[in-house]
N, C-alpha and C positions, 0 to 999 in steps of 0.2 A: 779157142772161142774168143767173136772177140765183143767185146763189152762195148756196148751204146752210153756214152757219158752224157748223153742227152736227156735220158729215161730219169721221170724224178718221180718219187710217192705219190699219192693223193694228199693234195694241200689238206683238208677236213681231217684226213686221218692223222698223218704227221701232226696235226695242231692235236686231236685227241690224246697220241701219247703223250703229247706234250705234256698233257695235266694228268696222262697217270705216272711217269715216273718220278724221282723223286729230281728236288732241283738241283742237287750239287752231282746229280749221275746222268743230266739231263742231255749233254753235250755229247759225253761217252757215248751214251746207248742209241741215241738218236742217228749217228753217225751210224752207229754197226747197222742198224733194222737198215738207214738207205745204202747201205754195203749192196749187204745181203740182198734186200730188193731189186737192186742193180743187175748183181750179179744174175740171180734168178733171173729177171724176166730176159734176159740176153741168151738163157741156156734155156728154158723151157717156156717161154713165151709171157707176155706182161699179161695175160688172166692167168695165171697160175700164181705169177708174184703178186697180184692184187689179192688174190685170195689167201696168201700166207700171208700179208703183211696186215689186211683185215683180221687173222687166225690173232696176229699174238696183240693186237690191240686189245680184242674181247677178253683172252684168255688173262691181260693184266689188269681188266675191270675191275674183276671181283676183290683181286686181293689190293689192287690200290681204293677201291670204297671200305674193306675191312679196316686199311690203315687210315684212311679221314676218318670213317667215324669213330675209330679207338684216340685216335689224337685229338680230335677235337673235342668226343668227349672226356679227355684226360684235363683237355684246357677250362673249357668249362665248367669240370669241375674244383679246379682249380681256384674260378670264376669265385665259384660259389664259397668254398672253405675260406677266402680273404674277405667273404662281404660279411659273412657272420664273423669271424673273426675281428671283426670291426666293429660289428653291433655289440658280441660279446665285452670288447674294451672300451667303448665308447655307448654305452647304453643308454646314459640321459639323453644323448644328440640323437642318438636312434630311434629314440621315442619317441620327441621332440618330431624328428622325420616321417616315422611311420604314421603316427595319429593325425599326424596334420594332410598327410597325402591320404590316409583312411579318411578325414573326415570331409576333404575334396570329392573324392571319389563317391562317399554314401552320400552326398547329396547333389552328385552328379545322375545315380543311378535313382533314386528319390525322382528326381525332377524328368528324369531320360521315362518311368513311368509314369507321371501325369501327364507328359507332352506325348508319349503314344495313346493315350487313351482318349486326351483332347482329339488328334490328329485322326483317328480312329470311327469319329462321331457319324453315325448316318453310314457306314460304311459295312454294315452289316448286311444292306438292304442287298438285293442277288443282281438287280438290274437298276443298280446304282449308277450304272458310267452313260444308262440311257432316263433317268428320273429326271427331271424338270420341275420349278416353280414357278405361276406367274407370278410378275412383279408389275407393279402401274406405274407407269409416269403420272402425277398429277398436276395439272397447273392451276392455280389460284393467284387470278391477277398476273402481276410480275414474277412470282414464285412460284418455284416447281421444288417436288418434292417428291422421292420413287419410295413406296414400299412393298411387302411384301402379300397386303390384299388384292381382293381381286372379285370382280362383278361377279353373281351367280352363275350368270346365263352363259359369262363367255367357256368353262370349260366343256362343256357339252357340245356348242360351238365346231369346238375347235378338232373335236375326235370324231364329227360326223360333217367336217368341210375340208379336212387337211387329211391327205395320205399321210404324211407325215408321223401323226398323233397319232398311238395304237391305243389309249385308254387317257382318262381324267377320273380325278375324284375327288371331290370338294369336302372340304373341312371347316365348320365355324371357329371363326376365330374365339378362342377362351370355353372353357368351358363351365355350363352351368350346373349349380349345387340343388341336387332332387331327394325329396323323401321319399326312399324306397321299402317296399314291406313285402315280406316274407312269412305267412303262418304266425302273422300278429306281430313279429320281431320289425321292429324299424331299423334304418341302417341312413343316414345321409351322406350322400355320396355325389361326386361330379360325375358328370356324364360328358362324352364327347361326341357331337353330330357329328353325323361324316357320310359319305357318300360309301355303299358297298362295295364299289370299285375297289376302297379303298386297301379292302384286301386282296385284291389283285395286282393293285400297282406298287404296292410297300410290299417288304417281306412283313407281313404280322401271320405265322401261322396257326390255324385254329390248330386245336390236341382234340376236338370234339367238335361233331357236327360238319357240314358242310357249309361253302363261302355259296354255293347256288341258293340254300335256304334264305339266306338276305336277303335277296331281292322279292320285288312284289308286295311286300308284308311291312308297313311305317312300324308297326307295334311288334317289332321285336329287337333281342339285347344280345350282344356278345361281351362276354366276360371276363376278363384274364384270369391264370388260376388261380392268385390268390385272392381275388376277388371273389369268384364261386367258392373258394373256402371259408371265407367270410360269412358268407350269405348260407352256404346250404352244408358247411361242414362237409361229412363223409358222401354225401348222397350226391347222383349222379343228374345234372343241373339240367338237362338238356331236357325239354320241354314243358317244363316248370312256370308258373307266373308269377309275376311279380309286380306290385302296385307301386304305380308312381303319382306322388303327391294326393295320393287316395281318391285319383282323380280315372287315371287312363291303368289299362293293364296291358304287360307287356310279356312275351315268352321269349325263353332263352333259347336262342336259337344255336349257339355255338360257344367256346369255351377257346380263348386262343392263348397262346404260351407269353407268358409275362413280357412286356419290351425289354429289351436289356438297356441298363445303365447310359449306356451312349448313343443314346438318341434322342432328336432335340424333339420329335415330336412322343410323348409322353402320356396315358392315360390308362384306362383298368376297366371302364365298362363305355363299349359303345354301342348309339342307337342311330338310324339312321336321319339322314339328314331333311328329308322328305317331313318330318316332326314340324319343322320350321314353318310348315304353310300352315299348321295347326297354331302354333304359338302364337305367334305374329298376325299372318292375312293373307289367303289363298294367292297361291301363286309368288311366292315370296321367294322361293329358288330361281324363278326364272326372269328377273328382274336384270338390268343392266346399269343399274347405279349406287348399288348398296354393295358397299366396300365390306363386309363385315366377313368375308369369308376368306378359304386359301384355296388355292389349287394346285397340286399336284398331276403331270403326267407323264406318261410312258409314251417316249419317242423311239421310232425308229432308229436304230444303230447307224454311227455316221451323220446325224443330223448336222447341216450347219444350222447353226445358232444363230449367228448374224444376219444368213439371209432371210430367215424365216422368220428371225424378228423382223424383217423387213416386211414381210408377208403379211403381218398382221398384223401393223400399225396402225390402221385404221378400222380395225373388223369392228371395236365397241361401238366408233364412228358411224358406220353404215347400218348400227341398229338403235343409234341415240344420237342423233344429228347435234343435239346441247352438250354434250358430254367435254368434260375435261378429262379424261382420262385416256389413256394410249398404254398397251399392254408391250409385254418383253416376256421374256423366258429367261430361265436363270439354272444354270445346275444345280444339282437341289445337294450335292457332295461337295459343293464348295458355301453353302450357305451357312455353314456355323462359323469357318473360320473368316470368310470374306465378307458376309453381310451380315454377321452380328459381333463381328469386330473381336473375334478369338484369336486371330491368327497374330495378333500385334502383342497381345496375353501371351502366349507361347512364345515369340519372340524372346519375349523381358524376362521370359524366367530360363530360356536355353543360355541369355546371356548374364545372367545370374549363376546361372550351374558353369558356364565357361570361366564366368571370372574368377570364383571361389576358388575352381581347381588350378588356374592358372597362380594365382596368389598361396594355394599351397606347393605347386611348383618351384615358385622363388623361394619358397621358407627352402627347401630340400637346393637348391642352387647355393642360396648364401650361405648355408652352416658347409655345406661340402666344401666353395672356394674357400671361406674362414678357416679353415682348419687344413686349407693344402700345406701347408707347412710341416705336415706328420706324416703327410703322404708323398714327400718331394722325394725323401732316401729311394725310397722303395719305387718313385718311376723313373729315379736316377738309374738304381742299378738293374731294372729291366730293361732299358735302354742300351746300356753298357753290354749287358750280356746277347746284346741281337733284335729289342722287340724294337719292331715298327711303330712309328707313333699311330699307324689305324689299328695298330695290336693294343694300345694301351689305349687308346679312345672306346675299341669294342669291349676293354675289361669294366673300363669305367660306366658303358651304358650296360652291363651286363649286373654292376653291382646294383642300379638306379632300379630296372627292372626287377632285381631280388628286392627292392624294399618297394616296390608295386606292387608287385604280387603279394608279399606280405599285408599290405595297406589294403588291398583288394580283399583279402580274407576280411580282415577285421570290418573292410567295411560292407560287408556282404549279410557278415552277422548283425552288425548295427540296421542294417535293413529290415533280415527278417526281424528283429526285435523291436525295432520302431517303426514299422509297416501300420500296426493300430491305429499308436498318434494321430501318424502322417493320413491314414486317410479317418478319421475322427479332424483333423486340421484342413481336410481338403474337403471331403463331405462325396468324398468317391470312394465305390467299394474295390479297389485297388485288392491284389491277390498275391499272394506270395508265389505262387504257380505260372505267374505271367512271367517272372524272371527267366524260367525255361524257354521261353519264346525266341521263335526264333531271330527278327529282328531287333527283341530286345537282347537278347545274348551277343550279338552282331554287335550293339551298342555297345554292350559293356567294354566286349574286348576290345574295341577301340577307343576309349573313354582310357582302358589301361595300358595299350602300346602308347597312345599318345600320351599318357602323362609319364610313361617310364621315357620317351625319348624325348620329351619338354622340359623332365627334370635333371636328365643328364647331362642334356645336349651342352649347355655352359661348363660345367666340370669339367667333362670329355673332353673338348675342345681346350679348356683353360691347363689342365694338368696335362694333357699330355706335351704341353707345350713347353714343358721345363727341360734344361738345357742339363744334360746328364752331369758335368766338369763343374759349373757353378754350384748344384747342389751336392755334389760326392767331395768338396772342396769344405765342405761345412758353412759357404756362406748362403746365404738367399736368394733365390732367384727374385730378380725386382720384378716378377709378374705374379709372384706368387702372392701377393696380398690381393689383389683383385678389387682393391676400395672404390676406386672411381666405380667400377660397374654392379660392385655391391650395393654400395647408396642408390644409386640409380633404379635396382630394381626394389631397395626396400621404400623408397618414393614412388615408385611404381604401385605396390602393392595398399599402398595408406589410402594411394590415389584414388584408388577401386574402391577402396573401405567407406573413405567419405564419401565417391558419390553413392553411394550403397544407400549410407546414413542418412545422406539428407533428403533423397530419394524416397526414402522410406518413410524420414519424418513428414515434408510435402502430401505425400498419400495418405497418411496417417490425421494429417489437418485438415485435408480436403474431404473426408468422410466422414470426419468431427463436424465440418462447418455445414457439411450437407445436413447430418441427421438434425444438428442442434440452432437451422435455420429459420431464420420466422418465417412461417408459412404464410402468415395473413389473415388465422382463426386459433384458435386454440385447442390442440389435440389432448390435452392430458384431461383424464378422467370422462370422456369420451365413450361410453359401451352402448354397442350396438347390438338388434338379435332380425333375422329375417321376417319382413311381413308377410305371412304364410295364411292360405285357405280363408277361415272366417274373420281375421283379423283386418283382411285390407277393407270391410263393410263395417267396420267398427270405429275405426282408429278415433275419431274426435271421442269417444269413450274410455277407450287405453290411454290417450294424452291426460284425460282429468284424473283418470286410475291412479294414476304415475305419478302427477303432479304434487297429491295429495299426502304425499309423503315428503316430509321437512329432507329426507337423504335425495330426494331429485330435486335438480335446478331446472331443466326444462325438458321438453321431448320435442323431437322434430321427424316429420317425412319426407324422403327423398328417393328420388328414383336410381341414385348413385349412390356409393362409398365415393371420399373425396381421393382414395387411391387408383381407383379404376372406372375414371367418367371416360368411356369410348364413345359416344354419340355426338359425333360430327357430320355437318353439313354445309355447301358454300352457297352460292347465287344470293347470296342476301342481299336486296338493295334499300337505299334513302335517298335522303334529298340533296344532289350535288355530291352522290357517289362516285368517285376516280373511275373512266372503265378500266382504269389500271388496277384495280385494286378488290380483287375478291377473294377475302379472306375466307380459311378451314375455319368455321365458328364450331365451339364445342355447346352442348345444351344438356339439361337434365334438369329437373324435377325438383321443387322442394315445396314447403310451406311456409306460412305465416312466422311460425317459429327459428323459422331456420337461422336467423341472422345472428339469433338472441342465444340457441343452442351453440353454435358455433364458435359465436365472442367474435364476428366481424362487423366491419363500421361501413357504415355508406360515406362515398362521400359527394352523392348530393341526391335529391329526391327522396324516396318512401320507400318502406317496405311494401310487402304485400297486406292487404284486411284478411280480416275474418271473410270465411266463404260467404257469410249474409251478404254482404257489401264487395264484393273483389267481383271483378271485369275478368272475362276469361281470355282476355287479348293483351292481358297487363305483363312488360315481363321486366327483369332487371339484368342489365347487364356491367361486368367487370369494368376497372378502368381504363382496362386496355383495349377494350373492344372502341371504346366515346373517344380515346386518343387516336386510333386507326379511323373513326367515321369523321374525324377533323372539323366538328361542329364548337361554335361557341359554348352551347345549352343544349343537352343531350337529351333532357327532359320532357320528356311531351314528343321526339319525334319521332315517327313512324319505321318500321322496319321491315320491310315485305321479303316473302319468297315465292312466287307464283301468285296464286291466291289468297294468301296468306299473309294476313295486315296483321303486326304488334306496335302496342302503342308502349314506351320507355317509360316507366315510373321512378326510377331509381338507378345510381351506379354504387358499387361498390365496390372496397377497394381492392386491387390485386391478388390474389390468393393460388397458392401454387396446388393444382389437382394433378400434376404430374408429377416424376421426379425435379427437385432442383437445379439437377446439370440439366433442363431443357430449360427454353425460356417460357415464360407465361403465354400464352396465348388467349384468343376472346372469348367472350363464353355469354353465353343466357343462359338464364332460370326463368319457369316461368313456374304456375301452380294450378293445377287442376284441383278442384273442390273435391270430386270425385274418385281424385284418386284410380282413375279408369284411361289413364292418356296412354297413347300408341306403345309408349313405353311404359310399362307398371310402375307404380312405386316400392320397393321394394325393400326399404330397409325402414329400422326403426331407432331412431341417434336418442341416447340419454345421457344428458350432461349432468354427472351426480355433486353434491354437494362437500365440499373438503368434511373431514366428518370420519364416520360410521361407514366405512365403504361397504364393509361387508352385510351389515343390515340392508344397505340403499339394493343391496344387488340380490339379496333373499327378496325384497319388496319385488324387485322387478322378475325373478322370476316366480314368483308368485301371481301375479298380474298376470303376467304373458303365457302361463298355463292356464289361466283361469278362462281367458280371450282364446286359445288355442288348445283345446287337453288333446286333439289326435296328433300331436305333433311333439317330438322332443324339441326339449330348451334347450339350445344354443345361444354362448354369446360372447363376442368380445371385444377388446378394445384397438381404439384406432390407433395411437403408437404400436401396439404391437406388429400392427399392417403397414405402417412406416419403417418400422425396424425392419421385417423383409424386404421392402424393396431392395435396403440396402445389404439385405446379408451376402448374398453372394460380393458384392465390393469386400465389404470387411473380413470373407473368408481368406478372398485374395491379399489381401492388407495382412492377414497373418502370417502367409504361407511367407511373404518376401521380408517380415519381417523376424520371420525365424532364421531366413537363409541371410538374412546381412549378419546377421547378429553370429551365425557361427563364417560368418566371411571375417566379420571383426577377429574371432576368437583365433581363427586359422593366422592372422596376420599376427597377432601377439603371440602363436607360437613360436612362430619365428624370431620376434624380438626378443622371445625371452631367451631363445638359445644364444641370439646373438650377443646379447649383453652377459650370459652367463660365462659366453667363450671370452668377450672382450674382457672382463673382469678377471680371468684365468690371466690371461695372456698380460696384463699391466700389475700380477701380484706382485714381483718385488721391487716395481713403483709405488704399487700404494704402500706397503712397508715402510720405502725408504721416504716417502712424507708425510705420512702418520709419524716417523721418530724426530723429524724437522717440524712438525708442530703443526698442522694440516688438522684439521679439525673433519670431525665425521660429515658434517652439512658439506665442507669445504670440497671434499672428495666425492660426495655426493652427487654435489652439482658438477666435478668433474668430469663422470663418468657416464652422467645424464643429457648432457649439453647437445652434444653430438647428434643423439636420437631429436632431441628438440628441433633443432634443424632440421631434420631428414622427414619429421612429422609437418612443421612450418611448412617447407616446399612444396610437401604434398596436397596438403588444403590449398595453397596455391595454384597447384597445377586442376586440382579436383574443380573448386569452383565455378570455374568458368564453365566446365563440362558437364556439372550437376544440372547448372542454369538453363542451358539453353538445352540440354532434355528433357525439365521440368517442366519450361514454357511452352514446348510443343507438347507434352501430356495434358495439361491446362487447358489448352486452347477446345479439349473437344466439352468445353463446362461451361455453360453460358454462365455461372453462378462459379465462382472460383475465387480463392484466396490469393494475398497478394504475396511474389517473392519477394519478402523483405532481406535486406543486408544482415537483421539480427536472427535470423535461421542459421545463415551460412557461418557465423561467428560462432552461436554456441555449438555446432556440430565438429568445428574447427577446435573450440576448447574443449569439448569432448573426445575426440581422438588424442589431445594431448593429452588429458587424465589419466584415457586411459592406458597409453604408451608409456605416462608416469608412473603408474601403476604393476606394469607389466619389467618394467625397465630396476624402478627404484629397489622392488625387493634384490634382484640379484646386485645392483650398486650397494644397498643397504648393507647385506652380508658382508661384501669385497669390505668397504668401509670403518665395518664392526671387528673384524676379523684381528688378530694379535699381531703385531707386526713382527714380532720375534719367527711367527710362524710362517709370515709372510716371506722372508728374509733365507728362509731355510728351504724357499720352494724347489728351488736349482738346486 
């Protein structure tokens, strides 16, 4: 027979045994199979020898996977018995370790749930990737400016001119406060107008009744359920009446399942929108200049955006030839994060949760390099005896990883057990149940490979890299101190700390200086209650009512709260108007009193008279309005808007009816006698007397039952209504300033380990000059000095980076504090405290300690 020397195995296969047999038999056996293969296919053909030499590939599968996974998991567990064995002997440093990568990690998983749930918002709805909002360009003058209203008229428009558009549904902007009754039970409640569409184009699904019953019928209600529990208890709501304002009655037409928690549009009973020609003035939905509404609609799949906003850049145009307004379309699933400015929110606290953990990673780096000195024998003589240094890198992430997982428990429990707080601190009903989730479960386990191979990776790297001869020699390997790139990350870590701090303080002064800024009037002691049914044909009789009592200072009527003036309108013109310049002017309603209730000053002109003597063309306007009309003497001159002539009686100074972070804008008041202007008056302001607060406010609601008995007393005050605008800020002001503060606490665990290890490691130095005569201060500050520096550098390197973070945060504030040099100082001697703090106790001890005992450490 004679043999082909040419015939060789299948490359694939040959490489296959390769990795079943073992490596010191690897040569031998490899050799026999292409013997034998050889041989074979030269006596019975090369498919015969391909199929025995595939035969004993398979057949060494099994038992070389038996032997990996018995050896590996022999090593493994090997893995495992040196990391607790390590925690076992070294306990403080392990706890020091594990709580500090647990307290990384739980408020990694903390933070990984409010940013799903942020992220989350609107996303519930079913035909969310085809929703739509319009949005208007508006130009005023030189100034343009997009928001989120939008004409009546055009959403109807747009779903009976565009293939495009399958449905609209328009929504008033804000909703209004109604008294509703029930079988004599009163209840006041918001209501939200909305178009019926609007349960076609959202997901809101009824639990009761039918979405066809809304249509056709202005006078009727849909519910959510707890709202129908409210109202009718056990009983089945659905065709029920119920009285509004003891005016109009209205039937429950349908019962829909509560909104959930994340979504920005939000309410509990609605009516339709169609109400609005009843309020206001027939024909009032279908108007094309009254911003006051939203619209929502349902596009075809696939829309482009861009060109279709192309499309309809002109449609208001070609029904309102004066029109400043120009419409766009906006995805109505990117509208909480990208146009109400969440997604920059989420941002700062991903990178809040990033840095915390990253900063407990360095505590778990530095105490492992500090202490390679104990671990040099032991990866001297695995080395010695055969391991690879990727064998003693893989032991080392494998022990990082056991005190992750570890860390992962503990902070898993810290979760469900501070889950309340945390959302009691956030003002979300956050669920222990979402943890199962499955992108949040995706989260976790990556939140924990990556911190077990973030916190190894320096270790792994730095230990395995001792040289087996110099450490089995008994002396040191000169890498094993690791100080240059120790200091380096515990400056690292301080870095993060301060800008945290001052970050924190910054935001913390900027929500201070907003709440506790002069407005331009005076809010304290300030109570307000709705002018309701018989009371608006009354009011010069409740003012004397009211007055008449030593606990009121004065009473005023206005068509606004000074928190929520929405009635704006432009085309204003005078004498030697810019046509550059047609300013959003804001307007609303007061009276005679108003100046005097308020504690604001004119600063030039009149008030308003008494009704006997007041001109119904008289109006006043702010300072800023007379500094934008760029007149000498504002006084006396004219202000037209169509037909519409006002003659200026007065200015008054500045006053903010917005938030502070906006700037001021113009504004008229003017006063109807009657109390009957296009826009009602609606509120009733009592400035009470320092005093008796509590009599002054029995007087008043005494009065205002007396002027009203079918109506419940309601009433409150106006700080309080400034305090909410800003609760949501100062919620967030919480949340970041919990997480610095355990970002702090994570960095001084690791100081503390460090200085507790440094303290060890210099015992029979401080002995030997405690018996030379070193003094406990003297050693003190020995031992202290070091971190001094390491803290120093890192306020150095921080500030620069605080700054110019802070100053792009700032800038979105027209109203903002200033970054002074002494911020950045005391936040710089506050981390030194607290590093002093953190530091001196274990210096203190070493220092106090006997030196005899010191002495006998070795």
């Amino acid at each position: 027979m004679k043999i082909d020397k040419g015939i060789r195995p299948p490359r694939f296969v040959e490489l296959l045994l390769r990795r079943l047999v073992r490596e010191e038999e690897e040569y031998e056996k490899l050799g026999d199979f292409e013997e034998a293969f050889i041989s074979m296919a030269g006596e019975y053909g090369r498919a015969r020898a391909l199929g025995w030499y595939w035969g004993q590939a398979l057949r060494m599968f099994p038992l070389a996977l038996k032997n990996y996974c018995y050896w590996r998991t022999a090593v493994l567990k090997n893995y495992f018995k040196i990391a607790f064995r390590n925690i076992q002997r070294h306990k403080g440093y392990a706890l020091i370790n594990i709580a500090g990568l647990a307290l990384g990690m739980a408020c990694c998983v903390f933070i990984l749930l409010w940013v799903r749930d942020e992220m989350s918002v609107n996303l519930f709805h079913e035909k969310i990737d085809d929703l739509y909002i319009i949005r208007t360009i508006q130009h005023y003058g030189s100034e343009t400016a997009v928001g989120s209203g939008s004409v009546p008229a055009l959403g109807p428009a747009l779903r009976e001119e565009y293939p495009e558009i399958l449905n609209a549904a328009r929504m008033s902007n804000g909703q209004g406060e109604y008294l509703l009754e029930y079988e004599g039970r009163p209840f006041r409640r918001n209501i939200q107008l909305a178009d019926p569409e609007l349960f076609q184009v959202l997901t809101l699904p009824l639990v009761k009744g039918r979405v066809e019953d809304l249509f056709g019928d202005p006078h009727v209600m849909v519910l959510s359920e707890s709202a129908a529990r409210t109202i009718f208890g056990e009983e089945d709501p659905i065709g029920r009446v119920v009285t509004m304002d003891k005016q109009r009655e209205f039937r429950v037409a349908g019962v829909m399942r509560d909104i959930p928690h994340n979504s920005s549009i939000r309410f509990h009973i609605w009516a339709p929108l169609e109400l609005t020609n009843e309020f206001y003035r027939p024909n009032y939905t279908q108007t094309w200049y009254n911003m006051g509404f939203r619209t929502y609609l349902e596009a075809a799949p696939g829309l482009d955006v861009a060109a279709f906003n192309e499309k309809i850049f002109n449609r208001i145009r070609e029904s309102d030839a004066e029109t400043i307004l120009e419409p766009m379309i906006f995805p109505f699933g990117r509208l909480y994060l990208d146009i109400y400015g969440r997604l920059q929110t989420v941002r700062v606290f991903s990178i809040i949760a990033l840095v915390i953990l990253i900063i407990a990673c360095i505590n778990f780096m530095n105490l492992s390099t500090a202490r390679s000195a104990h671990r040099a024998r032991e990866v001297g003589l695995r080395k010695v005896v055969g391991a690879q240094r990727y064998q003693v890198m893989r032991q080392f992430f494998g022990e990082a990883m056991v005190f992750t997982l570890l860390a992962l428990v503990m902070a898993l429990g810290a979760v469900v057990l501070l889950l309340p707080a945390f959302n009691a601190l956030t003002g979300k009903p956050l669920r222990i149940d979402s943890l199962w989730n499955g992108p949040v479960l995706l989260g976790i386990l990556g939140v924990t490979l990556g911190t077990g191979f973030l916190a190894g990776s320096y270790p792994a790297l730095f230990l395995s890299a001792f040289r087996p001869a110099s450490v089995l020699q008994g002396g040191r390997s000169r890498r094993t101190g690791g100080g240059l790139f120790r200091k380096a990350l515990v400056v690292l870590q301080f870095s993060a700390s301060v800008v945290l701090i001052i970050s924190t303080v910054v935001i913390l002064r900027q929500v201070q200086y907003m709440k506790g800024k002069d407005l331009g009037f005076d809010r304290e002691h300030l109570l307000y209650v709705r002018l309701e049914d018989q009371m608006r044909g009354q009011v010069d009789a409740i003012k004397h009512e009211l007055t008449g009592n030593p606990g009121v200072g004065s009473v005023s009527v206005t068509s606004h709260s000074p928190t929520g003036v929405y009635n704006n309108g432009q085309d204003w013109d005078w004498e030697g108007r810019d046509p550059n310049v047609n300013p959003l002017v804001t307007y609303f309603g007061v009276d005679p009193d108003f100046l005097e209730t308020f504690k604001m000053e004119l600063a030039a002109g009149e008030s308003f008279r008494p009704a006997t003597s007041h001109r119904m063309d008289s109006v006043i306007i702010n300072q800023r309005f007379a500094d934008i009309m760029g007149m000498p003497d504002v006084i006396g001159a004219r202000l037209s808007q169509g037909d519409r002539v006002l003659r200026i009686i007065g200015v008054v100074k500045d006053f903010h009816f917005t938030p502070v972070n906006r700037d001021i804008g113009p504004v008229i008041m003017y006063f109807d006698p009657t109390y009957k202007s296009m826009q009602r008056y609606r509120y009733l302001f009592i400035r009470l007397n320092p005093g008796d607060i509590s009599a002054a406010i029995a007087h008043v609601e005494k009065t205002v039952k007396s002027f009203n008995p079918g109506f419940p007393y309601e009433y409150r005050f106006l700080d309080d209504d400034y305090d909410r605008l800003y609760r949501g800020v100062e919620r967030e002001m919480a949340i970041v300033r919990t997480f610095t503060f355990l970002a702090v606490l994570v960095s001084c665990l690791g100081l503390f380990g460090l200085a507790a290890y440094t303290a060890e490691q210099r015992t029979k130095e401080i002995g030997v000059r405690k018996i030379l005569g070193s003094s406990t201060l003297g050693i003190l500050l020995l031992l202290s000095r070091q971190y001094f520096a390491w803290i120093g550098i890192a306020n150095l390197v921080a500030w620069p980076t605080a700054y110019f973070l802070m100053r792009g945060w700032l800038q979105d504030f027209a109203n903002r504090i200033p970054l002074s040099w002494a911020l950045f100082l005391l936040s710089g001697l506050l981390t030194l405290f607290v590093a002093q703090l953190t530091v001196g106790f274990q210096s203190l001890k070493a220092a106090r300690s006997n030196p005899v005992d010191s002495l006998r450490y070795e």
